[in-house]
BALOBA-1460 file (C-alpha; in Angstrom, 3 decimals):
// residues 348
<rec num="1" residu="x" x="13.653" y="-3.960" z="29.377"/>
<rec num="2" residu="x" x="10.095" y="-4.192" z="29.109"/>
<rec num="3" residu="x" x="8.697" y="-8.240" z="29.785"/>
<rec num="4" residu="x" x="5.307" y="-8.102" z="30.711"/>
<rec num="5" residu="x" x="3.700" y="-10.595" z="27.449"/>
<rec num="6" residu="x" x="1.725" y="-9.235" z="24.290"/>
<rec num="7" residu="x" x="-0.329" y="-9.926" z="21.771"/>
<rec num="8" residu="x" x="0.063" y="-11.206" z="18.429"/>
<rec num="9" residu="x" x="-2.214" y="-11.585" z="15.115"/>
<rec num="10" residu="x" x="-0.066" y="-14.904" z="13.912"/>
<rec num="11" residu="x" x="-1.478" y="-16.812" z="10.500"/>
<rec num="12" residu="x" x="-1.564" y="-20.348" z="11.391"/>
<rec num="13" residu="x" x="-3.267" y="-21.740" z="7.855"/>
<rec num="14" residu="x" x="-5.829" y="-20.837" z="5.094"/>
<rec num="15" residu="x" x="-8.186" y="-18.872" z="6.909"/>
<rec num="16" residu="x" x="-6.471" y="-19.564" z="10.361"/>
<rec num="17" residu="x" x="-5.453" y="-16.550" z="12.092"/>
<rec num="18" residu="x" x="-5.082" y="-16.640" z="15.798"/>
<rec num="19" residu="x" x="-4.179" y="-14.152" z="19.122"/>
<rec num="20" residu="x" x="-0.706" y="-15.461" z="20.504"/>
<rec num="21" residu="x" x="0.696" y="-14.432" z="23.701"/>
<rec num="22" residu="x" x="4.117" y="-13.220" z="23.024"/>
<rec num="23" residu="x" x="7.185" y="-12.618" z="25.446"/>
<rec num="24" residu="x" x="9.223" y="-9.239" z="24.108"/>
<rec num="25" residu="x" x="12.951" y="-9.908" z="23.742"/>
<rec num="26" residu="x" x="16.051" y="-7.442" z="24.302"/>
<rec num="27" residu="x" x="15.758" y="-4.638" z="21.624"/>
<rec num="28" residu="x" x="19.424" y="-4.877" z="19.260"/>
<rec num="29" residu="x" x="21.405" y="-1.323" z="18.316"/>
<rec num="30" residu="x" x="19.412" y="1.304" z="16.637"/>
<rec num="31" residu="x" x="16.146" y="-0.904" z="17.117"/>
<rec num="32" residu="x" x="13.013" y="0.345" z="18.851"/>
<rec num="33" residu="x" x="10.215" y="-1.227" z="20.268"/>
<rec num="34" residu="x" x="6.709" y="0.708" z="19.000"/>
<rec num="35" residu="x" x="3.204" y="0.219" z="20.661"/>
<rec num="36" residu="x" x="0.458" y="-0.606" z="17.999"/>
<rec num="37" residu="x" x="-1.954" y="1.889" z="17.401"/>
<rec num="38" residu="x" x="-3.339" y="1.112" z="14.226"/>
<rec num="39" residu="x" x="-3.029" y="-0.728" z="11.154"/>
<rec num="40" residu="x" x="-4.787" y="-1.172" z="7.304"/>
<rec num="41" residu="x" x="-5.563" y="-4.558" z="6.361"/>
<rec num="42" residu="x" x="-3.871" y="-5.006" z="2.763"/>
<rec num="43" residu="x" x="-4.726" y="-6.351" z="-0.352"/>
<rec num="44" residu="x" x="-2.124" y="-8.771" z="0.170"/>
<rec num="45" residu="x" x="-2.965" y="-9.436" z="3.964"/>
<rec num="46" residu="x" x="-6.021" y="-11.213" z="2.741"/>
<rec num="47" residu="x" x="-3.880" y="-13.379" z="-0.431"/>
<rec num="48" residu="x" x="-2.155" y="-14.433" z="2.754"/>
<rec num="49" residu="x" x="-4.881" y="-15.231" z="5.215"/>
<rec num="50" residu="x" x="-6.932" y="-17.126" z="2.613"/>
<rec num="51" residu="x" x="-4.412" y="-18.864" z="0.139"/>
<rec num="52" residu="x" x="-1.306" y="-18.996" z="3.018"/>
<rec num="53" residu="x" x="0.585" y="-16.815" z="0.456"/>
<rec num="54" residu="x" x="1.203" y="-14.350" z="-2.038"/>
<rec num="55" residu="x" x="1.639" y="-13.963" z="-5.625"/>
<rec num="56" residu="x" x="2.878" y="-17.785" z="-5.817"/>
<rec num="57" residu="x" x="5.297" y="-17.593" z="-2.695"/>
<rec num="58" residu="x" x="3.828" y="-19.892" z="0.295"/>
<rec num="59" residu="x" x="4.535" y="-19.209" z="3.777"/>
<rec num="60" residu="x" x="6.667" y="-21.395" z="4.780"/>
<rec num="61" residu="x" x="5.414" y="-21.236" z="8.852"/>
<rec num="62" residu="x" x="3.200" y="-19.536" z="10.960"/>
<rec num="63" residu="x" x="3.590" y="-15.955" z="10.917"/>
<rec num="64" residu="x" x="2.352" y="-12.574" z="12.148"/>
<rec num="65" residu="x" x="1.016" y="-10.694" z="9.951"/>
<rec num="66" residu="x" x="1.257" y="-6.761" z="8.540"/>
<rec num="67" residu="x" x="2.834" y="-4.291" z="7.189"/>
<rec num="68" residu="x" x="0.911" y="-1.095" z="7.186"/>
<rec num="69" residu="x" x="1.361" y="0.397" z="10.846"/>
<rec num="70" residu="x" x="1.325" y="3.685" z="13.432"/>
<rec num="71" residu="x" x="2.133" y="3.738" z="16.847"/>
<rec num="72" residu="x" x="4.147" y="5.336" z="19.703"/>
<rec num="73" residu="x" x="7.488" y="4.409" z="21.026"/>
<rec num="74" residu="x" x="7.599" y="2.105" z="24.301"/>
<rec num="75" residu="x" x="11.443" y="1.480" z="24.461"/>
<rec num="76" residu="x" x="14.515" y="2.675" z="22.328"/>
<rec num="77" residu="x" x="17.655" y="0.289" z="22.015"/>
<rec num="78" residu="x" x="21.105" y="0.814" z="22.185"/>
<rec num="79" residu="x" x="22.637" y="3.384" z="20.363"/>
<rec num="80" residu="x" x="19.118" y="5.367" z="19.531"/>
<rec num="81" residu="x" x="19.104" y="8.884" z="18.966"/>
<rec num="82" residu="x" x="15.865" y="11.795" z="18.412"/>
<rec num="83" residu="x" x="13.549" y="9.110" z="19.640"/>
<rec num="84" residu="x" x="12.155" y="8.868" z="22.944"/>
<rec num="85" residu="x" x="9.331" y="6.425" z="24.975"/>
<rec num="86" residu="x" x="6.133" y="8.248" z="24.377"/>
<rec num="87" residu="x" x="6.901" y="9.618" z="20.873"/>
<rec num="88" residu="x" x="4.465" y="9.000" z="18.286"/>
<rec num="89" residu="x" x="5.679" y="7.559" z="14.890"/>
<rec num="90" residu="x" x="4.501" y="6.265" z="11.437"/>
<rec num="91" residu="x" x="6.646" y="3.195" z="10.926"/>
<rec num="92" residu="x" x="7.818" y="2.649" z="7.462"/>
<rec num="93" residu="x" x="7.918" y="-1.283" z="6.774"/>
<rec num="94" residu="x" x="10.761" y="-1.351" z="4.396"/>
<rec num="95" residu="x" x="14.396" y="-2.105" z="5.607"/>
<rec num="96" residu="x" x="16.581" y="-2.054" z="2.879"/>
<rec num="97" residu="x" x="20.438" y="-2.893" z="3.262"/>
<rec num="98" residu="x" x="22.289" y="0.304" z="1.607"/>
<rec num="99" residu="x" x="25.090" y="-1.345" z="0.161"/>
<rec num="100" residu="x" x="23.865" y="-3.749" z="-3.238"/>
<rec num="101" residu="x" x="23.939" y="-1.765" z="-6.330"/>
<rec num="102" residu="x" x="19.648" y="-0.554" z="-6.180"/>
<rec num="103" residu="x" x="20.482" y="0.781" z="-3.209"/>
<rec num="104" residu="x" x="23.846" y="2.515" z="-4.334"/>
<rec num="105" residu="x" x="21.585" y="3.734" z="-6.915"/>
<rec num="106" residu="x" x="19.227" y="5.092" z="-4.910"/>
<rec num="107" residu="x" x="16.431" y="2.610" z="-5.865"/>
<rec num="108" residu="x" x="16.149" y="1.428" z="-2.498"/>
<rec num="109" residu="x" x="12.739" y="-0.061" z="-3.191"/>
<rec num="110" residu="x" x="14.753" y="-2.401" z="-5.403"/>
<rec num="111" residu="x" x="16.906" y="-3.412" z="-2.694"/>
<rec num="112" residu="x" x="18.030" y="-7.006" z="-2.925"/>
<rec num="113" residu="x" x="18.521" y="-7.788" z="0.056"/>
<rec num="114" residu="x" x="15.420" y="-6.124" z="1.196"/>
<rec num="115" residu="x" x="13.643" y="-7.024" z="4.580"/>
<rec num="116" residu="x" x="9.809" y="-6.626" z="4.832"/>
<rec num="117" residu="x" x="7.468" y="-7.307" z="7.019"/>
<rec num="118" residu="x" x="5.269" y="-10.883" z="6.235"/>
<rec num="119" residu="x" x="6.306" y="-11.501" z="2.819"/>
<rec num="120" residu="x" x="6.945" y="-14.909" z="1.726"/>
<rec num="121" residu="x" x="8.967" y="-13.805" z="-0.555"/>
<rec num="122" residu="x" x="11.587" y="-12.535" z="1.842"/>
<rec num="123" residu="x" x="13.499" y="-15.750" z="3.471"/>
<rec num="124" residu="x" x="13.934" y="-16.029" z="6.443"/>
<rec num="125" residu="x" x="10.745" y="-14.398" z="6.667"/>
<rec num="126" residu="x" x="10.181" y="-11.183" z="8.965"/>
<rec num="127" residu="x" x="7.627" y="-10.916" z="11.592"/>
<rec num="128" residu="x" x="4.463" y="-8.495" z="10.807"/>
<rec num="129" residu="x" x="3.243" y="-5.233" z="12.611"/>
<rec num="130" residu="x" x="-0.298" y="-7.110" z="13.900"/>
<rec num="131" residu="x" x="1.245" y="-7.032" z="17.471"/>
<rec num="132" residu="x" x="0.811" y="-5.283" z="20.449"/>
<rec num="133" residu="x" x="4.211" y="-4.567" z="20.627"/>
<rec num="134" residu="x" x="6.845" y="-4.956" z="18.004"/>
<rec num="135" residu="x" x="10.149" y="-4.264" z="17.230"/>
<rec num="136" residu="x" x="11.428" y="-2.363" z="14.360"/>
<rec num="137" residu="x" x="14.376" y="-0.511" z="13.323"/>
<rec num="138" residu="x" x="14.635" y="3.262" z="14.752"/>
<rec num="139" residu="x" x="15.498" y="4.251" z="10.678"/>
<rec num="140" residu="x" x="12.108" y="3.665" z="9.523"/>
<rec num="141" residu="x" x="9.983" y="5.666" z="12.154"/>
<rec num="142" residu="x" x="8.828" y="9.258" z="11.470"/>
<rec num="143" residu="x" x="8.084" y="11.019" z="14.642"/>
<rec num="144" residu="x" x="5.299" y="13.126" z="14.287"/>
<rec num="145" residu="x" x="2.999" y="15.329" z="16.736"/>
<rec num="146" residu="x" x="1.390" y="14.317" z="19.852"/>
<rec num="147" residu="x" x="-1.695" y="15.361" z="18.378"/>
<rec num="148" residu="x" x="-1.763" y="13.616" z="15.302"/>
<rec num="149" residu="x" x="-4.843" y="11.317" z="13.825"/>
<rec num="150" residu="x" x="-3.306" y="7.899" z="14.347"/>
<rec num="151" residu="x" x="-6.261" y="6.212" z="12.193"/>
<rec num="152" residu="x" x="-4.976" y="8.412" z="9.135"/>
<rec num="153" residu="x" x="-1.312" y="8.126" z="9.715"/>
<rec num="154" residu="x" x="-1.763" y="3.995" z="9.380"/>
<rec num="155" residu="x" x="-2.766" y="4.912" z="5.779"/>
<rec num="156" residu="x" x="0.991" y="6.247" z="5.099"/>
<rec num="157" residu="x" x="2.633" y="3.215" z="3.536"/>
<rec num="158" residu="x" x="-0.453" y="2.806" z="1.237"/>
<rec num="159" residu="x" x="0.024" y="6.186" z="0.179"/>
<rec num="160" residu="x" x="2.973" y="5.834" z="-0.187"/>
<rec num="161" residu="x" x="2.844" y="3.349" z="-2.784"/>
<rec num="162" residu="x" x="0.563" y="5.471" z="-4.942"/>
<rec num="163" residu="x" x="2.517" y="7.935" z="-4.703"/>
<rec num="164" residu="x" x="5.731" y="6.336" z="-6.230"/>
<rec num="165" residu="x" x="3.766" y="5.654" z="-9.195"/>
<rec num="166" residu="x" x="2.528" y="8.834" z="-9.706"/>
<rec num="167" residu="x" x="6.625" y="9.655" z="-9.785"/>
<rec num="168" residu="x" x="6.780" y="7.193" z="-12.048"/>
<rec num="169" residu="x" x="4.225" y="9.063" z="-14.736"/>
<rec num="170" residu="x" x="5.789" y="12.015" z="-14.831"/>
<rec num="171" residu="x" x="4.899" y="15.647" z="-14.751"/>
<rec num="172" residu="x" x="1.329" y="15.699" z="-14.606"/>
<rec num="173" residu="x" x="0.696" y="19.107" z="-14.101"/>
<rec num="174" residu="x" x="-2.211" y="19.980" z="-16.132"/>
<rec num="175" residu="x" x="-2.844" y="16.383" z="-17.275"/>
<rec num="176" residu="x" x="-5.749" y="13.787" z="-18.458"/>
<rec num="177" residu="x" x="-5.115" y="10.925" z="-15.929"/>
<rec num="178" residu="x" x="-6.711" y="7.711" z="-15.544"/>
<rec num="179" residu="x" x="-6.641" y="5.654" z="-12.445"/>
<rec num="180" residu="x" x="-7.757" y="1.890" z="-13.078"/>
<rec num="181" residu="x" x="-9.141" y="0.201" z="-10.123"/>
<rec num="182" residu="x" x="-10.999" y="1.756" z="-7.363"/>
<rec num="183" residu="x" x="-9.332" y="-0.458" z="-4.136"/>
<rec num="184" residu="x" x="-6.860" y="1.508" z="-1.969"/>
<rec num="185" residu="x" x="-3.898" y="2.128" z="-3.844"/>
<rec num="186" residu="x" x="-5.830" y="3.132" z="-6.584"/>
<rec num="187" residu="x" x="-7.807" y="5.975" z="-4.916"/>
<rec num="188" residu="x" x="-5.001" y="7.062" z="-3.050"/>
<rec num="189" residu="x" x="-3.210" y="7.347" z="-6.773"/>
<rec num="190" residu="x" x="-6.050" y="9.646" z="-8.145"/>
<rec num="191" residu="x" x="-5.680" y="11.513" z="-4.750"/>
<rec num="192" residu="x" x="-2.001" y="11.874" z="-5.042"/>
<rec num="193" residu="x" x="-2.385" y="12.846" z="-8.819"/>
<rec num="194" residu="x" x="-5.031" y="15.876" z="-7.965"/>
<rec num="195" residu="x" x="-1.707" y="16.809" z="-4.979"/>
<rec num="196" residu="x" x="0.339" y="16.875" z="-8.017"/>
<rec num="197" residu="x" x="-1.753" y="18.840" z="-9.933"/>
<rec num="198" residu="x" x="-3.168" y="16.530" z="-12.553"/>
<rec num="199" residu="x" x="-5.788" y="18.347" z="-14.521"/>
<rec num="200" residu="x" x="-8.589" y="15.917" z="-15.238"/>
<rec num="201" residu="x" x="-8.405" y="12.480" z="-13.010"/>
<rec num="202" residu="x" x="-11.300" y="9.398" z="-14.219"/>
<rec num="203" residu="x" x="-10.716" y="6.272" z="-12.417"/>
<rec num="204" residu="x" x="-12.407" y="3.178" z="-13.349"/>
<rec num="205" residu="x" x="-14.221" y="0.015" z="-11.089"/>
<rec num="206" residu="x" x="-16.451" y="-2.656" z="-11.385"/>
<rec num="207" residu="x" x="-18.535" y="-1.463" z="-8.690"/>
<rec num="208" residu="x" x="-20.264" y="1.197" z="-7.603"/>
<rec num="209" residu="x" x="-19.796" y="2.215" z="-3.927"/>
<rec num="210" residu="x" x="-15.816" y="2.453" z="-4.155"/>
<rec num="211" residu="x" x="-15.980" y="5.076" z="-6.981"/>
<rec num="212" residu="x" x="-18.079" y="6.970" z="-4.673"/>
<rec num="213" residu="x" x="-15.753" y="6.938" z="-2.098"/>
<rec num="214" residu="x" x="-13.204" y="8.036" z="-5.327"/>
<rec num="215" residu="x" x="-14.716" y="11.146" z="-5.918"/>
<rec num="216" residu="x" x="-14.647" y="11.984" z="-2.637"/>
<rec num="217" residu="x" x="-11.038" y="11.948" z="-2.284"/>
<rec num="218" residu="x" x="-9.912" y="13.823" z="-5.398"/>
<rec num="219" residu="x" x="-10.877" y="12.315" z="-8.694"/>
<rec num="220" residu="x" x="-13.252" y="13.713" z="-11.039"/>
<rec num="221" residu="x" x="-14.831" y="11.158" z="-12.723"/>
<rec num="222" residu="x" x="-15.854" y="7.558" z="-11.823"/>
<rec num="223" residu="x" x="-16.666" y="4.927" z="-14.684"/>
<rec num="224" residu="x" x="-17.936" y="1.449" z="-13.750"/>
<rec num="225" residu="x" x="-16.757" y="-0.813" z="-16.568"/>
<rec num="226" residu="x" x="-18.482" y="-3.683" z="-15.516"/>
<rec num="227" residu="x" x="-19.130" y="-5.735" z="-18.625"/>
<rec num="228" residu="x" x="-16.943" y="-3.537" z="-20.870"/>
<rec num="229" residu="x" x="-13.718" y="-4.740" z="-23.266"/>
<rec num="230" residu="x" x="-11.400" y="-3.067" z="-23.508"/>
<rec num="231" residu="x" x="-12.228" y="-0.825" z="-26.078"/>
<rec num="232" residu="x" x="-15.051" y="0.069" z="-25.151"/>
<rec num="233" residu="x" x="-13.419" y="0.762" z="-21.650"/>
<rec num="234" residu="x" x="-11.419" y="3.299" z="-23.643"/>
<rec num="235" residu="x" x="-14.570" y="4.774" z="-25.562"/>
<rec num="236" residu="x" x="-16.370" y="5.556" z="-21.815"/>
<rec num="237" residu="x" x="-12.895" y="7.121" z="-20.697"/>
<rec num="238" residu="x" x="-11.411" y="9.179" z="-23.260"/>
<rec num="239" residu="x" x="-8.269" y="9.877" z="-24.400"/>
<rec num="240" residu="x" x="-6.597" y="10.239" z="-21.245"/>
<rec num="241" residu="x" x="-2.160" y="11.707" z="-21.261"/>
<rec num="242" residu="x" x="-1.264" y="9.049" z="-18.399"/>
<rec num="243" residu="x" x="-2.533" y="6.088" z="-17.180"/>
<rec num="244" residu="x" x="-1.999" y="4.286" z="-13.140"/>
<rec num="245" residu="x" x="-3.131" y="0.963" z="-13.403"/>
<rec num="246" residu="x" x="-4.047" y="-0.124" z="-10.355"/>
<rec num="247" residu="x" x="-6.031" y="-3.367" z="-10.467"/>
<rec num="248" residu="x" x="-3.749" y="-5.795" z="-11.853"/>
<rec num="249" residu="x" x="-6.496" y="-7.154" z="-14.807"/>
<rec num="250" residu="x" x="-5.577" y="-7.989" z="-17.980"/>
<rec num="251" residu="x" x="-9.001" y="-5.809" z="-19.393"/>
<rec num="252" residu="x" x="-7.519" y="-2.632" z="-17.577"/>
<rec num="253" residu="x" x="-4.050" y="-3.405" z="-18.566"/>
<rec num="254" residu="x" x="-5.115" y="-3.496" z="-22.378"/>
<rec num="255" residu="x" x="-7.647" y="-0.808" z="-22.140"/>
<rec num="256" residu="x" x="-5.245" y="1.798" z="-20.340"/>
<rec num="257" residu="x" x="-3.145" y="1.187" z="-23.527"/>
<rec num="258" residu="x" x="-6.278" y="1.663" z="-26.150"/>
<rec num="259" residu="x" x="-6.892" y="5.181" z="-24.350"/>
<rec num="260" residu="x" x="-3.783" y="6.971" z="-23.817"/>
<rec num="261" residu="x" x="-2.749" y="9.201" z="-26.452"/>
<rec num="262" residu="x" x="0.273" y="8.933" z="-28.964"/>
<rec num="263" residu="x" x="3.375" y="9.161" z="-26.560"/>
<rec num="264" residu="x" x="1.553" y="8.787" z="-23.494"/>
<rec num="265" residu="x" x="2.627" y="6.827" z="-20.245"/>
<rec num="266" residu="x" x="1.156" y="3.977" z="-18.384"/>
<rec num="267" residu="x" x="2.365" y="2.797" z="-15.280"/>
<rec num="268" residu="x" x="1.862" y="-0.576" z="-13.851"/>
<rec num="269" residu="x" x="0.743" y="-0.356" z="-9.965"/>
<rec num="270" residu="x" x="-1.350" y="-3.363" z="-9.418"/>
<rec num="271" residu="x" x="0.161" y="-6.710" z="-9.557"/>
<rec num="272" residu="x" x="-0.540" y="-8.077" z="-13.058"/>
<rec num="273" residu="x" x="-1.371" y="-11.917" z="-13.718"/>
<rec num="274" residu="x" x="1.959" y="-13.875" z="-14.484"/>
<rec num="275" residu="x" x="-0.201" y="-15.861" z="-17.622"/>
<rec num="276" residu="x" x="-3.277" y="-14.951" z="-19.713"/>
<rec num="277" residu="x" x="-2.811" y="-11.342" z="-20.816"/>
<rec num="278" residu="x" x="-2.810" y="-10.793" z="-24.059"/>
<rec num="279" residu="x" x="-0.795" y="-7.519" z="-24.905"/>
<rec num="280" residu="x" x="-1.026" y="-5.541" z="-27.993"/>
<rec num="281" residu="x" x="2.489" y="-4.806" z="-28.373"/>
<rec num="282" residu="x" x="1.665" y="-2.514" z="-31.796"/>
<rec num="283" residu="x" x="0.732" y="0.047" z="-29.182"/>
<rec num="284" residu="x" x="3.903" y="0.300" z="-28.113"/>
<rec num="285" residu="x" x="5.576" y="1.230" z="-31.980"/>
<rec num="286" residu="x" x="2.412" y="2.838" z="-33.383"/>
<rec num="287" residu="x" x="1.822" y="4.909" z="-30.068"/>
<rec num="288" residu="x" x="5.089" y="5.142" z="-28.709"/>
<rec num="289" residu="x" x="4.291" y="4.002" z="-25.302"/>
<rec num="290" residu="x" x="6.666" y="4.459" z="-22.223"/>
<rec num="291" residu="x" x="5.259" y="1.946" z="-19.877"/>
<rec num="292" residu="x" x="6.745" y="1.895" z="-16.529"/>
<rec num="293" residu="x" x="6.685" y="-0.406" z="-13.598"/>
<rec num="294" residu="x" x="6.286" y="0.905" z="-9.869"/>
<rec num="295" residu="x" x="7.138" y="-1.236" z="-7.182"/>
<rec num="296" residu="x" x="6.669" y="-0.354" z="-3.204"/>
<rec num="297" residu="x" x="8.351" y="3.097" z="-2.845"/>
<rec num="298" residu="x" x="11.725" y="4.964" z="-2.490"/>
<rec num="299" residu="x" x="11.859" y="8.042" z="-0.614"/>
<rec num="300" residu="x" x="8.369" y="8.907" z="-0.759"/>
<rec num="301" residu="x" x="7.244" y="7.534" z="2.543"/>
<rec num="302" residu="x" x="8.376" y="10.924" z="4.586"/>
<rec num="303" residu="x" x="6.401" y="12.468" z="1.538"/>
<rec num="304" residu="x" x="3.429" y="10.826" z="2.597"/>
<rec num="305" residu="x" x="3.209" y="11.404" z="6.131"/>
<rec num="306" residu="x" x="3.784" y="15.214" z="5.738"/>
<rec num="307" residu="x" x="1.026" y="14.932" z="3.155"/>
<rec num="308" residu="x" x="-1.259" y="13.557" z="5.580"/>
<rec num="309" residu="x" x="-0.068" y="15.998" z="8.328"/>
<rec num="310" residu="x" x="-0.976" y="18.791" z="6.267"/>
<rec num="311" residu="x" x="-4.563" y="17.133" z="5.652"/>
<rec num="312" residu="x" x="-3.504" y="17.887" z="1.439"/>
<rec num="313" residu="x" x="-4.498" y="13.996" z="1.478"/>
<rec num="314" residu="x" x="-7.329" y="13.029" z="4.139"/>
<rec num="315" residu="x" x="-7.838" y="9.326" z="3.643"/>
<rec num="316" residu="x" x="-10.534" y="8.963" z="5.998"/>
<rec num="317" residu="x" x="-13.475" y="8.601" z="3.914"/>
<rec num="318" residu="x" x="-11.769" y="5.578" z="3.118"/>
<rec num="319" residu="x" x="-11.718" y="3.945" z="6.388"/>
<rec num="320" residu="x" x="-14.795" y="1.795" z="6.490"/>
<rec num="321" residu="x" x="-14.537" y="-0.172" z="9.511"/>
<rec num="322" residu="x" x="-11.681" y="-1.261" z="12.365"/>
<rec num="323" residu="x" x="-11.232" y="-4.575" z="14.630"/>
<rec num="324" residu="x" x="-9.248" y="-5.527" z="17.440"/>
<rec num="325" residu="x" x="-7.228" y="-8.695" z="16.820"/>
<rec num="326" residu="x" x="-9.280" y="-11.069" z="18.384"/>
<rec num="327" residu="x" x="-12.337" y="-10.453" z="15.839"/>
<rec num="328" residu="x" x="-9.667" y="-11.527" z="12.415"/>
<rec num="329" residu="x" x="-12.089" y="-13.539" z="10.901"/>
<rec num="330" residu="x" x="-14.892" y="-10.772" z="10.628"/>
<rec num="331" residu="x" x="-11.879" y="-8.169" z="9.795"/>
<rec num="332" residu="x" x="-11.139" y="-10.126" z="6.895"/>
<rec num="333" residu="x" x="-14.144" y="-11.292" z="5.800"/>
<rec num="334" residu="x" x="-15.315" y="-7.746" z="6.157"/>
<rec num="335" residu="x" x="-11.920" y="-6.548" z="4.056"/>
<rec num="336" residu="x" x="-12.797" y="-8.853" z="1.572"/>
<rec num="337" residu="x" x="-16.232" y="-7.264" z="0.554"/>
<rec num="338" residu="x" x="-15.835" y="-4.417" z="-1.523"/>
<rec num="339" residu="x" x="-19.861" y="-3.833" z="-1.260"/>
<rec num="340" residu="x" x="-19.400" y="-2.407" z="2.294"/>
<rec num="341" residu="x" x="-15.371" y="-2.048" z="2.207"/>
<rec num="342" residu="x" x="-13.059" y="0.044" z="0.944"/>
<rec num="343" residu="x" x="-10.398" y="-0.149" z="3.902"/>
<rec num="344" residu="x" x="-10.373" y="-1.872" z="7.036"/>
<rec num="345" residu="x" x="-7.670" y="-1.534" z="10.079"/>
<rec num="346" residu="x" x="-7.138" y="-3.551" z="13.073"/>
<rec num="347" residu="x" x="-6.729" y="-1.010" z="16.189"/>
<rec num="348" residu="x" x="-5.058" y="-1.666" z="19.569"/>
């Protein structure tokens, strides 16, 4: 067993993230120990380092943080099989259980007994990816080549995400889309709706720079909506067949549903506010809405990697900056400003 001590990115408080030195313990069956190589800073990495929590869930200790993570394998456990020290791996942060009913179901995203990486919301909670060195099960790693981009591969769970909710819309072959919100999941959406074949893709911000980087990776059209309502949100987009709603406000929310045609589909992606939107509900009988949730992803993470392999999705002109783990405070504060950032990774 490897002992020699590493590092760890552990969330001590609001705005309190500090390098620990960490001893490695014994690997357990069918675990695997994977060297960092890189990974994104998420949207709700930084609800976490400035509020100590997520979506009303506190932490309830110190933790290491992420969830979004690439590396290579330093040590297998007992019982592994088709991995090997050396291999290279995207490492897919989701370990569901198999056995409640979602999983029976095949809705393992749904999993109730679900373990993920620095969620509050998962008790007891599980250690993050913002190590050094860190232990995962051998399940969740796709081995990839030798020679692959590790700075790309760390944007597979992302992708991943967006690309469950582009499942969730439907055929879109041929299709008016409309992507709402212009932060990482939601370009990677319009970017997995052009893989899909979508016909005309407009995705909307409040700021400039990001729908730059938009258009770049696959959409067509970039709207800024900054001082719009929602209808006239809908005016400046058209009537679109689908909508991804990415950004979680209640303005998007309600002007996705003023522009989709009669029977068209919206899907909710971005986490929308427990109180204070104000749904019109006569869309749903005088339009015939489907609206559909998407949470995490099922079996599309081996989706995304190949996708990425093949370069049919090259996230780079995304990446707008990296950090090693001692610099946290200027990572986040550098995640955290969508004038210069669009995504930001911490590298070993």
């Amino acid at each position: 067993m490897i002992t020699t001590p590493y590092r760890a990115l552990v969330l001590q408080g609001k705005q309190n993230a500090v390098v620990e030195q960490r001893t490695r313990g014994p690997l357990q069956p069918g675990q695997v120990r994977v060297k960092f190589a890189a990974g994104g800073i998420c949207g709700s990495d930084l609800h976490y380092y400035h509020d100590f929590g997520n979506v009303g869930y506190p932490l309830q200790h110190p933790l290491c943080m992420g969830h979004e993570a690439c590396g290579s394998i330093e040590e297998i456990g007992p019982g592994v099989t088709g991995l090997t020290p050396g291999d290279k791996v995207a490492v897919n942060p989701v370990m569901h259980c198999g056995t409640c009913m979602p999983c029976r179901r095949g809705e393992a995203n749904l999993c109730e007994n679900k373990r993920f990486p620095c969620s509050a919301m998962i008790i007891p909670h599980v250690e993050g990816f913002f190590r050094e060195s860190f232990e995962t099960e051998a399940r969740c790693c796709v081995k990839v080549p030798a020679d692959t981009d590790m700075n790309a591969l760390a944007f597979a769970e992302p992708l991943s995400c967006s690309l469950h909710a582009v499942l969730r819309a439907g055929d879109l072959v041929g299709k008016r889309v409309l992507v709402t919100g212009s932060g990482p999941i939601g370009i990677l959406a319009a970017a997995a709706a052009k893989a899909a074949g979508a016909g005309r893709i407009t995705i909307t911000d409040i700021a400039d720079q990001p729908l730059e980087v938009a258009l770049r990776m696959g959409a067509d059209r970039g709207v800024n909506t900054a001082g719009m309502d929602p209808e006239a949100m809908a005016k400046a987009v058209g009537t679109v067949d689908a909508a991804i709603e990415a950004s979680g406000a209640a303005s998007a929310i309600v002007g996705s549903m003023h522009a989709l045609r009669k029977g068209g589909t919206l899907v909710q992606l971005g986490t929308a506010p427990v109180a204070g939107a104000t749904v019109p509900w006569v869309f749903f009988t005088s339009k015939e809405l489907q609206v559909r949730g998407s949470s995490q992803f099922n079996t599309e993470f081996e989706t995304a990697v190949q996708l990425l392999l093949d370069k049919r999705i090259d996230p780079l002109p995304m990446l707008s900056g990296q950090f090693p783990f001692e610099e946290a405070a200027e990572a986040f504060a550098f995640a955290g400003d969508r004038s210069r950032c669009v995504k930001a990774q911490f590298v070993s």
